[in-house]
DOKOLKOL-382874 format. One record per atom (N, C-alpha, C, CB): residue number from 1; residue in one letter; atom name; x, y, z. Coordinates in pm, whole numbers. Atoms other than C-alpha are relative to their C-alpha. Glycine has a CB too. Example, Ala and Ser with C-alpha at 12.3 -4.5 7.8 and 13.67 -1.06 7.14 Angstrom:
% residues 2
- 1 / A / N / 89 / -119 / 0
- 1 / A / CA / 1230 / -450 / 780
- 1 / A / C / 90 / 120 / 0
- 1 / A / CB / -99 / 3 / 125
- 2 / S / N / -82 / -119 / -6
- 2 / S / CA / 1367 / -106 / 714
- 2 / S / C / -77 / 109 / 73
- 2 / S / CB / 41 / 46 / -142
% end
This chain:
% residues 66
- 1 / X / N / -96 / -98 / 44
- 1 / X / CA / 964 / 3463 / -4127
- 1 / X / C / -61 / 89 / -109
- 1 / X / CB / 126 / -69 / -52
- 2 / X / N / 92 / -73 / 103
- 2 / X / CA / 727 / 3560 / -4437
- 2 / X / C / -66 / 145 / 62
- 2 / X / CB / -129 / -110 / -42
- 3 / X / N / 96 / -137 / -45
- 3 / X / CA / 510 / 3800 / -4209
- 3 / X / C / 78 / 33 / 69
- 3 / X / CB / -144 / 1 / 69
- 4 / X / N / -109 / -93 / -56
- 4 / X / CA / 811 / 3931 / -4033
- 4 / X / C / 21 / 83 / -97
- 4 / X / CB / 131 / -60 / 43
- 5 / X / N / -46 / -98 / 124
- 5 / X / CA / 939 / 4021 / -4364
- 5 / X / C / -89 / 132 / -80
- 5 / X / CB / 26 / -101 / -115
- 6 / X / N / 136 / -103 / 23
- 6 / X / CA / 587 / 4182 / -4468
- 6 / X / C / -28 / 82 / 75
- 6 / X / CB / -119 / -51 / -6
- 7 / X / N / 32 / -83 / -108
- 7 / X / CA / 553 / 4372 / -4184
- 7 / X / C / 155 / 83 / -32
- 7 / X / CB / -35 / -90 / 171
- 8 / X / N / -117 / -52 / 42
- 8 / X / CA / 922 / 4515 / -4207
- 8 / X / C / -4 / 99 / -118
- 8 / X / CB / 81 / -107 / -29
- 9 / X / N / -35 / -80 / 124
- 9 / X / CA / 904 / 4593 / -4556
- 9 / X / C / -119 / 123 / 11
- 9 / X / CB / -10 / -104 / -155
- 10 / X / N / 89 / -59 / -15
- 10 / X / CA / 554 / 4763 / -4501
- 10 / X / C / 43 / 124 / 77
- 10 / X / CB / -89 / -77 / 44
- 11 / X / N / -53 / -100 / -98
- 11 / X / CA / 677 / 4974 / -4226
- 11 / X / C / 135 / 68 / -108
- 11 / X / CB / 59 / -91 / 171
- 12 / X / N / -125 / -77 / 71
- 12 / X / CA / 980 / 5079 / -4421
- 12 / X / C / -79 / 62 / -158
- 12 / X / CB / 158 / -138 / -34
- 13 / X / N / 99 / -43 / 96
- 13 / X / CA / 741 / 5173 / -4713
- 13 / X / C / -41 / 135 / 48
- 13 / X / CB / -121 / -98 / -14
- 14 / X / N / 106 / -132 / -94
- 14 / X / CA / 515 / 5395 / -4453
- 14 / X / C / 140 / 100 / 20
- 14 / X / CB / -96 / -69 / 212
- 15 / X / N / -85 / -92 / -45
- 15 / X / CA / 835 / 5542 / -4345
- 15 / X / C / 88 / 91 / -84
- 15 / X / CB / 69 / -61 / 73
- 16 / X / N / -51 / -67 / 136
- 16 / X / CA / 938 / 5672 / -4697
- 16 / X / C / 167 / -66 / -17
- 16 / X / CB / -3 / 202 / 16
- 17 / X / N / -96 / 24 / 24
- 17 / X / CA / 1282 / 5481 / -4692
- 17 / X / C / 44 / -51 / -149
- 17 / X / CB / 17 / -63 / 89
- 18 / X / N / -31 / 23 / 188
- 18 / X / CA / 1437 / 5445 / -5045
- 18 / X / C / 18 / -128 / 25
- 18 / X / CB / 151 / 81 / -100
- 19 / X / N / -60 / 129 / 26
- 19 / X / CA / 1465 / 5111 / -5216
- 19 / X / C / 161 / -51 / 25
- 19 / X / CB / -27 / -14 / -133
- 20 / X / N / -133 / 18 / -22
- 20 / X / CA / 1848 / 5168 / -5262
- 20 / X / C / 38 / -46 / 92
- 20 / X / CB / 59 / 80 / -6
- 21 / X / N / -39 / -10 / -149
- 21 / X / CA / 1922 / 5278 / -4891
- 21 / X / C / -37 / -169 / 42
- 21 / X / CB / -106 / 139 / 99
- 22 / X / N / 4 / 140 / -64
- 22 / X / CA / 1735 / 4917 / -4805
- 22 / X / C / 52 / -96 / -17
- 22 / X / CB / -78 / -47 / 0
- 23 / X / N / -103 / 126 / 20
- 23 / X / CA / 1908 / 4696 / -5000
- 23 / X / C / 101 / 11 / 33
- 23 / X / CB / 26 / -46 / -110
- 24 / X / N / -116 / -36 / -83
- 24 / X / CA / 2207 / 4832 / -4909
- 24 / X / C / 42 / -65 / 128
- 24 / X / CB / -15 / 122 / 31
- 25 / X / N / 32 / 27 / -105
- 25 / X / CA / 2156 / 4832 / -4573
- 25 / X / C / -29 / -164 / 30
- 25 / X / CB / -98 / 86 / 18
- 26 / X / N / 46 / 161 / 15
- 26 / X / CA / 1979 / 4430 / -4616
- 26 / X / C / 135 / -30 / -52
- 26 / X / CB / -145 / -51 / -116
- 27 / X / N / -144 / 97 / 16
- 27 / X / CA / 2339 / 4329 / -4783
- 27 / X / C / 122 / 49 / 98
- 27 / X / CB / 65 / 13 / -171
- 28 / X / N / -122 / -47 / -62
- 28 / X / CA / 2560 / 4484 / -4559
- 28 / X / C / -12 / -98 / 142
- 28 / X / CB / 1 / 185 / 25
- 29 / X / N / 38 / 82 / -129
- 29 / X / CA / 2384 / 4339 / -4229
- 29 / X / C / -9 / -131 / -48
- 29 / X / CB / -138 / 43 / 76
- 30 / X / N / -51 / 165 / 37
- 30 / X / CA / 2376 / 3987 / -4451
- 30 / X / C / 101 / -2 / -6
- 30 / X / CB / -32 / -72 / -114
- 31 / X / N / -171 / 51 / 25
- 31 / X / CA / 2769 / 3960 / -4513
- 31 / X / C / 7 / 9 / 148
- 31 / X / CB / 136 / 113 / -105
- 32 / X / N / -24 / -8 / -148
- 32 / X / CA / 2803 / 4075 / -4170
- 32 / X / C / -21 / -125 / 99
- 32 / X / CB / -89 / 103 / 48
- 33 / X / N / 55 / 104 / -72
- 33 / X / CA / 2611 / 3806 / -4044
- 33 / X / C / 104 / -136 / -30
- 33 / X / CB / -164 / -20 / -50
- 34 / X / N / -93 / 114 / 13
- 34 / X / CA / 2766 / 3549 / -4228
- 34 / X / C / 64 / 15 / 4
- 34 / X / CB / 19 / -66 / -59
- 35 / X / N / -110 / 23 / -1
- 35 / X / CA / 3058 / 3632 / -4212
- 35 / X / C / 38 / -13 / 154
- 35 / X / CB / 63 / 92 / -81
- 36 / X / N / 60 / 12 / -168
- 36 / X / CA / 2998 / 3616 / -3778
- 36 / X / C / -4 / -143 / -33
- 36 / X / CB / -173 / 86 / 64
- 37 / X / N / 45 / 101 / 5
- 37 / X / CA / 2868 / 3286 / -3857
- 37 / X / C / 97 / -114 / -46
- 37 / X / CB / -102 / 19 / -66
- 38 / X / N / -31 / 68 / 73
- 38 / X / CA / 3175 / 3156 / -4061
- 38 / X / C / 147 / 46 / 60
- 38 / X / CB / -57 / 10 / -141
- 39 / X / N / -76 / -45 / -72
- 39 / X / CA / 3402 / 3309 / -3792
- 39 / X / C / 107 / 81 / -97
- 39 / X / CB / 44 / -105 / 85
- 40 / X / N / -78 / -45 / 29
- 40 / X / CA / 3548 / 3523 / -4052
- 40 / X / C / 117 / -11 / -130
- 40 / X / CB / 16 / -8 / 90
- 41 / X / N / -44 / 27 / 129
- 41 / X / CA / 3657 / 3323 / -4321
- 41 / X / C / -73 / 59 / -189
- 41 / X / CB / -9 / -152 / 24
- 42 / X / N / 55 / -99 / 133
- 42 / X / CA / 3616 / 3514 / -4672
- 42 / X / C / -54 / -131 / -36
- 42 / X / CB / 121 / 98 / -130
- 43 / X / N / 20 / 118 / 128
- 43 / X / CA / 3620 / 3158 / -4897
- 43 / X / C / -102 / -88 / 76
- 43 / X / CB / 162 / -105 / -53
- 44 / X / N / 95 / 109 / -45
- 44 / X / CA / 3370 / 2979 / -4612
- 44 / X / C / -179 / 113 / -72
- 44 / X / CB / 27 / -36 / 240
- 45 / X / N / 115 / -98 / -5
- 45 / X / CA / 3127 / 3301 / -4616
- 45 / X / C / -37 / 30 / -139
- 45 / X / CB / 36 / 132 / 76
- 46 / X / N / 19 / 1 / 114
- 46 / X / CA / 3156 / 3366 / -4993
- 46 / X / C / -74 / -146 / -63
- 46 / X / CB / 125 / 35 / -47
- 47 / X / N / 36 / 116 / 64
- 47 / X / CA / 3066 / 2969 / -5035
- 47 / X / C / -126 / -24 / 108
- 47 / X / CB / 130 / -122 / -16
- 48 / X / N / 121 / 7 / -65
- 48 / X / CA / 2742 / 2997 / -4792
- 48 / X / C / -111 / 139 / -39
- 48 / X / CB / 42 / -10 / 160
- 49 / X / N / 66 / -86 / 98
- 49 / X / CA / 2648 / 3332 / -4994
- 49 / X / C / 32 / -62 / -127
- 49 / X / CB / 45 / 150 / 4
- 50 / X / N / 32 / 86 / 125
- 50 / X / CA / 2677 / 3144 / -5283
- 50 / X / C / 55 / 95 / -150
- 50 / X / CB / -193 / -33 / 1
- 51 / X / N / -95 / -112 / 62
- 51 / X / CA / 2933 / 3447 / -5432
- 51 / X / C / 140 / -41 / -7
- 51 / X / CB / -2 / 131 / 83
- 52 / X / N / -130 / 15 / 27
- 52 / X / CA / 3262 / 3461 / -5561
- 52 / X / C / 86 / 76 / 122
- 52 / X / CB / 27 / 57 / -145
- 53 / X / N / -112 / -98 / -111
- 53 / X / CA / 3555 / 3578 / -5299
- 53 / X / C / 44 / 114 / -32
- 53 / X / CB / 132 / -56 / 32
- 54 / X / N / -4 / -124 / 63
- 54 / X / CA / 3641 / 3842 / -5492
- 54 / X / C / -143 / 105 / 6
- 54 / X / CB / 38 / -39 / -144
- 55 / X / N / 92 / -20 / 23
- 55 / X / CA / 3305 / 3944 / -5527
- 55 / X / C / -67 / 56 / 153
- 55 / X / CB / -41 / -109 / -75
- 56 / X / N / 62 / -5 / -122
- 56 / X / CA / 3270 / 3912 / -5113
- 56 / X / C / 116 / 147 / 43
- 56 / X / CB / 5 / -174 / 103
- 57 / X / N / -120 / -41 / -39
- 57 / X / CA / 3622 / 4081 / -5093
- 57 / X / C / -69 / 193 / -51
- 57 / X / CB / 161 / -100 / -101
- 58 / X / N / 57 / -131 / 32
- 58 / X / CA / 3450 / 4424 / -5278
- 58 / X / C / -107 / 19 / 43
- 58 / X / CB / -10 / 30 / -117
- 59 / X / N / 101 / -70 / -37
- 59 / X / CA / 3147 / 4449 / -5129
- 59 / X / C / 64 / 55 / 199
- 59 / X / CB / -161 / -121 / -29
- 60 / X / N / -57 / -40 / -126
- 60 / X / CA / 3316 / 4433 / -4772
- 60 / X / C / 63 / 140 / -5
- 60 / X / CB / 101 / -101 / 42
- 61 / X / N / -64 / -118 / 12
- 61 / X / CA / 3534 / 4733 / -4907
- 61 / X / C / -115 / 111 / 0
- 61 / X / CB / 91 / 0 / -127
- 62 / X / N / 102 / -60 / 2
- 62 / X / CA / 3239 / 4869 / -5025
- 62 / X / C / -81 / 48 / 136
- 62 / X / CB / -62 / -73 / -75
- 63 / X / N / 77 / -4 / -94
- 63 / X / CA / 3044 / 4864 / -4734
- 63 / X / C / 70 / 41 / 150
- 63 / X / CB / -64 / -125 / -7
- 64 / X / N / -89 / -31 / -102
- 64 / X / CA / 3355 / 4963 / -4497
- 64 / X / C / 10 / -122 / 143
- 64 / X / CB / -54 / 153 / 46
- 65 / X / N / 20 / 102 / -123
- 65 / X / CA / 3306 / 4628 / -4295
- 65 / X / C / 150 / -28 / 26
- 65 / X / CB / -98 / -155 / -38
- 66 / X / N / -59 / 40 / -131
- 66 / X / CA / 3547 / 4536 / -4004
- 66 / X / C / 45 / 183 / 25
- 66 / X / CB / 154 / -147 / -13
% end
């Protein structure tokens, strides 16, 4: 997974993409995931991100998820 990640980030480097835009982007497609993974529950997905519910509850807004 290391040289996936190195390769990824490298390429997104070459390709001039901002830091911001990536993290962004990297937390939006993580909640997403877990929250897929946790069929949806805020308080399972917030306690496998290792975040407060509140905390999961504003970035979802944030990020316009469902």
């Amino acid at each position: 997974m290391r040289d996936q990640l190195d390769r990824l980030v490298a390429e997104m480097v070459t390709r001039g993409i901002r830091f911001e835009d990536a993290r962004r982007e990297f937390e939006r497609r993580f909640i997403v995931q877990a929250l897929d993974a946790c069929d949806g529950s805020l308080v399972k997905t917030a306690g496998a991100l290792g975040i407060h519910r509140n905390t999961l509850s504003r970035k979802i807004a944030e990020f316009k998820i469902r």
